[in-house]
Residue, then its C-alpha position, 0 to 999 in steps of 0.5 A: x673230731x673229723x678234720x676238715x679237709x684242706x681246701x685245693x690250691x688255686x692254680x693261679x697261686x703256681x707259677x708254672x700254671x700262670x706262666x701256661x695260662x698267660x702264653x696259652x691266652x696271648x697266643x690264642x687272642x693273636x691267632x684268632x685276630x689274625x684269622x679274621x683279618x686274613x678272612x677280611x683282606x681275602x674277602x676284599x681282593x676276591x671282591x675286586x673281581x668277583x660277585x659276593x657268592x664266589x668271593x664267599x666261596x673263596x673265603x670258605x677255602x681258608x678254612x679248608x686250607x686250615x683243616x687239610x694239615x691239622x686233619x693229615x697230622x692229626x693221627x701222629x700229633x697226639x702221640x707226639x704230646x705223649x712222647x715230646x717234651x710238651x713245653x718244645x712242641x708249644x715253643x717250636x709252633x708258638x715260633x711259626x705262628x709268630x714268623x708268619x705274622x710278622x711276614x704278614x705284616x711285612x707284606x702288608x706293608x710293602x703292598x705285595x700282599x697276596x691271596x697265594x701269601x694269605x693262603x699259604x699262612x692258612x697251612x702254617x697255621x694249620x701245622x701249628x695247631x695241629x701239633x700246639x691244641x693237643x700238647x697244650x691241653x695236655x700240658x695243664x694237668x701236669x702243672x698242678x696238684x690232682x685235688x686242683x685239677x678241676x679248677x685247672x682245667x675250667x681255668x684253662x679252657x676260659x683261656x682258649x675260649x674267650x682268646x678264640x672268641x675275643x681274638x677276632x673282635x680285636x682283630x678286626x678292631x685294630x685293622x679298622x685302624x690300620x692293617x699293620x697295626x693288626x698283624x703287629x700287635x699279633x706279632x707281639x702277642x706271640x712274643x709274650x706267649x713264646x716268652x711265657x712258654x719258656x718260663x715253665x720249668x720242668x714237667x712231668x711226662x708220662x712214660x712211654x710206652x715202649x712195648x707198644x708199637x706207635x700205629x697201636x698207641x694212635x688207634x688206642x686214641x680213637x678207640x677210647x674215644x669211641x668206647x668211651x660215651x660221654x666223652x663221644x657225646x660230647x666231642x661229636x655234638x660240638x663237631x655237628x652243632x657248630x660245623x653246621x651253625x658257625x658263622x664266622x667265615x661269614x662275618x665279613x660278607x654280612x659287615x660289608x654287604x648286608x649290614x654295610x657296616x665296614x671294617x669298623x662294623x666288623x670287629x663290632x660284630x666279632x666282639x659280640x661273641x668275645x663279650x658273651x663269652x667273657x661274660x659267662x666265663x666271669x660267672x663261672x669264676x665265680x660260681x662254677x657250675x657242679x649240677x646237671x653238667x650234661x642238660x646244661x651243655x645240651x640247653x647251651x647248644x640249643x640256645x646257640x643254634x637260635x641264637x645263629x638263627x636270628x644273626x641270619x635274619x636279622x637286617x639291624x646292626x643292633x639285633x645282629x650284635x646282641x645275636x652273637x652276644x648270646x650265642x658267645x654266651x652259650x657257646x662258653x657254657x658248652x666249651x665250659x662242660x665239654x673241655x672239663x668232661x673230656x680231660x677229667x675222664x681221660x687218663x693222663x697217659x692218653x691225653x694228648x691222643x684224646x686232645x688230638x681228636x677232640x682238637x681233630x673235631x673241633x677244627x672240623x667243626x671250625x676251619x671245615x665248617x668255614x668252607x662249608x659256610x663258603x659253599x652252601x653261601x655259593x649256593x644259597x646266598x651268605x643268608x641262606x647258608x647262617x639260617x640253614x646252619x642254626x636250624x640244624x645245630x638245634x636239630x641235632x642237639x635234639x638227635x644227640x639227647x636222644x642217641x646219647x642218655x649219658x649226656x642228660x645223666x652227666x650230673x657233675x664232672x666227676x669221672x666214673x670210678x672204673x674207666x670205661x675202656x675194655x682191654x684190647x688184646x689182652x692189654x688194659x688201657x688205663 
């Protein structure tokens, strides 16, 4: 009689993993509601004295000054996840993101609050991601048992996603009330999130690699991810459709002078994404996705550029919501299969350099998607710039099915038996 084998641990039965998932979570639904409260305080002082194409332009620079440190940081950050105690290194960042919005709070408060000040939170939040994305993502495989990993990763992701898509609809809600009661409450979701961090006992490292010189063990990075297909498929595919199609940069400018929504309207409107992807998130929870991983990821991206598209169009506040409910939806489906693809065919050893590029690519399609928004909004009008952005992500998800059969083969997110990665110089990378 053949046993059955026993089922895998769920990672939320770990206290190490719920512990993680609490503090990744808190501190991914303050960062985000603090970025679309800076966007709105920004886009109000430009404003006062600019027309809306310029004040849009300088909305987009914020992102700009997100995207210069985590993009120079980029080439040691990884290195630094596979050699640095990974609970530190979210500890040490988790700590800047909560004294720069306290010191937000403060200067919003005492009424000195400043463009120069909003910008210069911008970089601090450009390092902390820069060094938490990549030790983050690498941190969860190292919580739970291998048979688990899948589950871990799926569950892990949700967090990021839905805290990166509901952040901003909590964060403009709350400012609807008051500015203080924004940065506040994202004051004391770092707390948690610091907390929760130093509740995580002892992990795994990987071992160092000490016959390597560091410069080596960085390009190894980018190299594996360059021979490595699917797992460039799916970073580059994220990078193009969603630098081109993201719209959130715009979201103040569409709530106060097109929409004529205000504040209230905003984190209306930031909330649609959040409860798409919330949604999706739940379902998935339920019924995880194991089939035709690939063509469902290329579908989802499809239906996201459409969705982006008819924002742009729209003039009604009802058709404009249920526009970005869609488009958090597909976006969560698309997070969903990327995220498990790149973790479960990395290697544990390299995780935090493949983190750090796919964290590098996603930034850019985020924070350098937002200046770019900013400055086709300068040129073609905030409109303009949304509808441009969603014709293109539908044409390059076409392109990339085409230029990438491994993401329409991608059946399931079981990894190949042999890694995919040649040896250099003499020396197989596992």
């Amino acid at each position: 009689m053949i046993a059955t084998p026993a089922r895998p641990i769920h990672p939320f039965r770990l206290a190490n993993f719920r512990a993680y998932w609490l503090s990744r979570f808190t501190g991914t639904i303050a960062l985000s509601s603090m970025s679309i409260v800076i966007g709105w305080q920004v886009y109000n002082i430009a404003r006062e004295t600019m027309p809306i194409k310029e004040a849009a332009f300088l909305l987009g620079m914020i992102g700009f000054a997100q995207f210069v440190p985590l993009f120079l940081l980029t080439p040691i950050v990884g290195l630094v996840a596979d050699t640095v105690d990974r609970r530190w290194i979210v500890r040490a960042t988790t700590l800047l993101l909560l004294a720069t919005a306290g010191t937000l709070g403060l200067l919003t408060l005492s009424g000195s609050l400043s463009l120069v000040a909003l910008f210069g939170a911008a970089v601090a939040f450009g390092i902390a991601r820069a060094f938490s994305g990549p030790a983050y993502s690498a941190l969860a495989p190292n919580l739970v048992p291998r048979e688990s990993l899948p589950t871990a990763i799926a569950v892990s992701s949700i967090a990021w996603q839905v805290g990166t898509i509901a952040g901003p609809s909590v964060g403009g809600i709350l400012y609807a009330i008051h500015p203080d009661v924004a940065y506040g409450t994202a004051t004391l979701l770092f707390a948690v999130a610091l907390l929760m961090i130093f509740l995580i006992g002892p992990v795994p490292q990987p071992p160092v690699e000490k016959d390597h010189r560091p410069l080596a063990r960085i390009v190894e990075g980018f190299a594996y991810v360059r021979h490595n297909r699917l797992v460039l498929a799916t970073i580059t595919l994220d990078l193009f459709a969603v630098l081109l199609a993201g719209s959130s940069a715009l979201l103040p400018v569409f709530a106060r002078d097109i929409l004529h929504v205000g504040s209230r309207g905003l984190g209306i409107l930031a909330a649609g994404m959040g409860i798409g992807a919330a949604t999706t998130a739940i379902w998935f929870s339920v019924r995880p996705m194991t089939v035709d991983v690939g063509r469902k990821m290329l579908a989802a991206v499809i239906v996201f550029g459409a969705a982006i598209l008819t924002f742009g169009l729209s003039r009604s506040f009802g058709l404009s919501l249920a526009a970005l409910i869609v488009a958090g939806c597909a976006d969560m489906v698309s997070v969903y299969v990327r995220q498990s693809l790149i973790q479960l065919h990395t290697p544990d050893a390299m995780r935090g350099r493949v983190s750090a590029v796919s964290q590098l690519t996603i930034s850019a399609s985020n924070e350098l998607g937002e200046a770019e928004s900013g400055l086709l909004a300068s040129l073609l009008g905030p409109v303009g710039a949304v509808v441009f952005g969603g014709v293109g992500a539908i044409v390059v998800t076409l392109a990339w099915s085409r230029l990438f059969p491994e993401l329409k083969a991608a059946r399931s997110f079981d990894p190949p038996a042999e890694p995919e990665f040649p040896a250099q110089n003499g020396v197989s990378v596992p």
